[in-house]
C-alpha positions in Angstrom: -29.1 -32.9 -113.3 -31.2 -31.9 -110.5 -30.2 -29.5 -108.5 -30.9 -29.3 -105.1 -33.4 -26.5 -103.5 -32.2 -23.2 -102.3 -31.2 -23.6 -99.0 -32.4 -20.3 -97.3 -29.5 -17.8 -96.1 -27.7 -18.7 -92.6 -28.9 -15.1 -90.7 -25.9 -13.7 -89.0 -26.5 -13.7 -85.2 -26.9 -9.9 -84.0 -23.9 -8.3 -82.2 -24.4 -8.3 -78.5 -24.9 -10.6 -75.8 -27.8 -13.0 -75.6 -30.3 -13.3 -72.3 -28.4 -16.2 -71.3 -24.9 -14.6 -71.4 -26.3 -11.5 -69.7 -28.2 -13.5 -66.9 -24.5 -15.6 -66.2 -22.4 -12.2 -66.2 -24.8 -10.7 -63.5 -24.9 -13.5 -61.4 -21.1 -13.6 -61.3 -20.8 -9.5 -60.4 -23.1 -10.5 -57.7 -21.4 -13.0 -55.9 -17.9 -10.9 -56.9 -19.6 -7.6 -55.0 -21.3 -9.5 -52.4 -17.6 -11.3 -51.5 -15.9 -7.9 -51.7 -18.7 -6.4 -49.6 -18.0 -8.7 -46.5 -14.6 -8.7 -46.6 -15.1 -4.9 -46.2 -16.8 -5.5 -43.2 -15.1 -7.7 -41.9 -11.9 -5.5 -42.0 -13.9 -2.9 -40.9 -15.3 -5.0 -38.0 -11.6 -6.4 -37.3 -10.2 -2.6 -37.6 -12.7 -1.3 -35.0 -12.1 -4.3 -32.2 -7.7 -3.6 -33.0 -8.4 -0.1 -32.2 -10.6 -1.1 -28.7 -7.9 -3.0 -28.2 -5.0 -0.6 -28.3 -7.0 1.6 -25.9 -7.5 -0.5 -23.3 -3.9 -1.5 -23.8 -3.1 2.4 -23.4 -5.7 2.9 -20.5 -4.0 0.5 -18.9 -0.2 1.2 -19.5 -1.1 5.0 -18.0 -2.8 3.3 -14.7 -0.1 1.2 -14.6 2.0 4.4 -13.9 0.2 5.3 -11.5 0.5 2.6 -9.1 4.1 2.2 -10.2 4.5 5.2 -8.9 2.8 4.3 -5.5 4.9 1.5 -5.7 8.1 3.3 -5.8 7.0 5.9 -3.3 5.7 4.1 -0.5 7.7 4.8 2.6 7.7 3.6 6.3 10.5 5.9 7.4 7.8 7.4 10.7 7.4 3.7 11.2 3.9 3.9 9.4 3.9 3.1 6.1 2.4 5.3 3.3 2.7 5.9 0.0 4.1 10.0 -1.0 2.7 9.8 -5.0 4.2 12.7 -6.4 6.8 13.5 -3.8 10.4 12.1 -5.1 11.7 10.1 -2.9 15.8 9.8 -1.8 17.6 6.5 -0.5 17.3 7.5 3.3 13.4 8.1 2.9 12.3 4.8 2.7 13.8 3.5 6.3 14.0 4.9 9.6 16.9 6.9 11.0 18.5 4.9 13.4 19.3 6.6 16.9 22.2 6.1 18.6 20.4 5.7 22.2 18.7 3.0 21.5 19.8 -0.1 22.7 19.8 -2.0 19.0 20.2 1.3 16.8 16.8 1.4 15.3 14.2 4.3 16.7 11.0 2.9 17.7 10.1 4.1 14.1 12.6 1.4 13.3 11.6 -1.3 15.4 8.0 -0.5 13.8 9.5 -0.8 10.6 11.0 -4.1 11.2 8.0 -5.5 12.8 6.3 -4.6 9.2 8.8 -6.2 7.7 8.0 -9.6 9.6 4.9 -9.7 9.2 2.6 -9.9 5.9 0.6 -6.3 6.5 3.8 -4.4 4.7 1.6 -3.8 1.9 -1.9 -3.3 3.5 -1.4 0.7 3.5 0.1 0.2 -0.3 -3.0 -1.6 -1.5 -5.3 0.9 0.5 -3.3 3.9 -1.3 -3.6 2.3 -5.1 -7.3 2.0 -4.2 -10.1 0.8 -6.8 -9.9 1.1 -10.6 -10.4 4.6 -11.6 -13.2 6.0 -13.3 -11.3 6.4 -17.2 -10.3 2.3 -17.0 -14.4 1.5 -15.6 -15.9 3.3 -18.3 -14.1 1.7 -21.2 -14.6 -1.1 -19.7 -11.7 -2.8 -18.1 -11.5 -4.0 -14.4 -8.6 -4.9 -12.1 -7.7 -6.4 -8.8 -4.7 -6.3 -6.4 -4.3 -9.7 -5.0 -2.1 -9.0 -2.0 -2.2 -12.7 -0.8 0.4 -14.2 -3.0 3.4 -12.8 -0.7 4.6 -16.4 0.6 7.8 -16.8 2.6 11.5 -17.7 1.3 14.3 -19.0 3.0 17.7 -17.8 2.8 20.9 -18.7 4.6 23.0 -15.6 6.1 25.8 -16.7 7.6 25.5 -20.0 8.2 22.0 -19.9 9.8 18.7 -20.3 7.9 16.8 -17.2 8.1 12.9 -17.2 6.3 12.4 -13.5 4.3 8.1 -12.6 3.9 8.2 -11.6 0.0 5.9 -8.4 0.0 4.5 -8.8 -3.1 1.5 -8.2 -4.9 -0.1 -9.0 -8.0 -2.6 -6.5 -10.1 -4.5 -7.9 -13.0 -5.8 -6.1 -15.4 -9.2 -7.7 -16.8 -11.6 -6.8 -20.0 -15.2 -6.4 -18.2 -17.1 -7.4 -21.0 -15.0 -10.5 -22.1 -13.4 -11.5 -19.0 -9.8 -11.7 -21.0 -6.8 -10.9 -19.2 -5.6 -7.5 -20.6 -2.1 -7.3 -18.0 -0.7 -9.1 -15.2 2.1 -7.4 -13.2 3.5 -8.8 -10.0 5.3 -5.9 -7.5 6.9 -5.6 -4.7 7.8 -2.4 -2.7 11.0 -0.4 -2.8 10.9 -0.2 0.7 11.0 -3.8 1.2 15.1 -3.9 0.0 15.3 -2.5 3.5 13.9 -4.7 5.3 16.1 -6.6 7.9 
């Protein structure tokens, strides 16, 4: 019987990885760290321009006050209009007395008053007292306007007979300098103008 030749011993591959294995692993934690790396920025990146964000939203909530309160304080009870800021205001300061010498009621205070009130330069003083955008909302950024042209007319009946009402309102937009994106838009009208005749 023949026998056939020693075959020579099958060598046991050594434990560990081979070049191949370790070439394939680090390619894979590369793209896994590089994915993970701009996510991180980009978070970071989205985190920083939410935060900008919420600023100008606060800058612009505290100006906001501000003319609100110019708003709510502008009087014309001297028959010039003005608006008192800080002073607190009661429900006889925003008209004129009347006097009872006067042939209609009203003072010439009054009579001022009502001429104001049929007319569309109500709000000039207003707009004048609110002023430009103040230094805190210019340096982060952030612009408005007051657009006092957008008043129109409306007609109402009273008593049978059709009377046209000037609205005496105004319109302040709040705008991101940088961007140009509208931050706020807030239309107002005067307290002073629910006494007008």
């Amino acid at each position: 019987m023949k026998r056939s030749p020693p075959t020579a011993k099958r060598r046991r591959p050594a434990n560990g990885f081979s070049l191949v294995e370790l070439m394939v692993s680090s390619v894979l934690l590369v793209l896994a760290l590089t994915g993970t790396s701009v996510l991180f920025v980009e978070s970071n990146r989205s985190s920083a321009a939410a935060t900008a964000r919420y600023r100008q939203q606060a800058l612009v909530d505290t100006d906001l006050a501000r003319v609100r309160r110019h708003n709510d304080r502008y009087t014309c009870s001297s028959g010039t209009c003005t608006s008192l800021g800080t002073v607190e205001l009661g429900k006889n300061d925003f008209f004129p007395s009347p006097t009872s010498t006067a042939a209609t009621g009203n003072s010439t205070a009054g009579n001022s008053f009502e001429a104001l009130c049929n007319s569309t330069s109500l709000i000039t003083q207003l707009v004048a007292d609110i002023g430009s955008a103040p230094s805190n909302l210019t340096t982060a950024g952030i612009a408005y306007t007051i657009n006092p042209n957008n008043q129109g007319q409306q007609t109402i009946s009273e008593f049978g007979t059709n009377v046209t009402r000037n609205l005496h309102r105004y319109t302040i937009t709040y705008t991101n300098s940088t961007s140009g994106e509208v931050l706020r838009r807030v239309t107002l009208v005067p307290t002073t103008v629910a006494w007008c005749p």
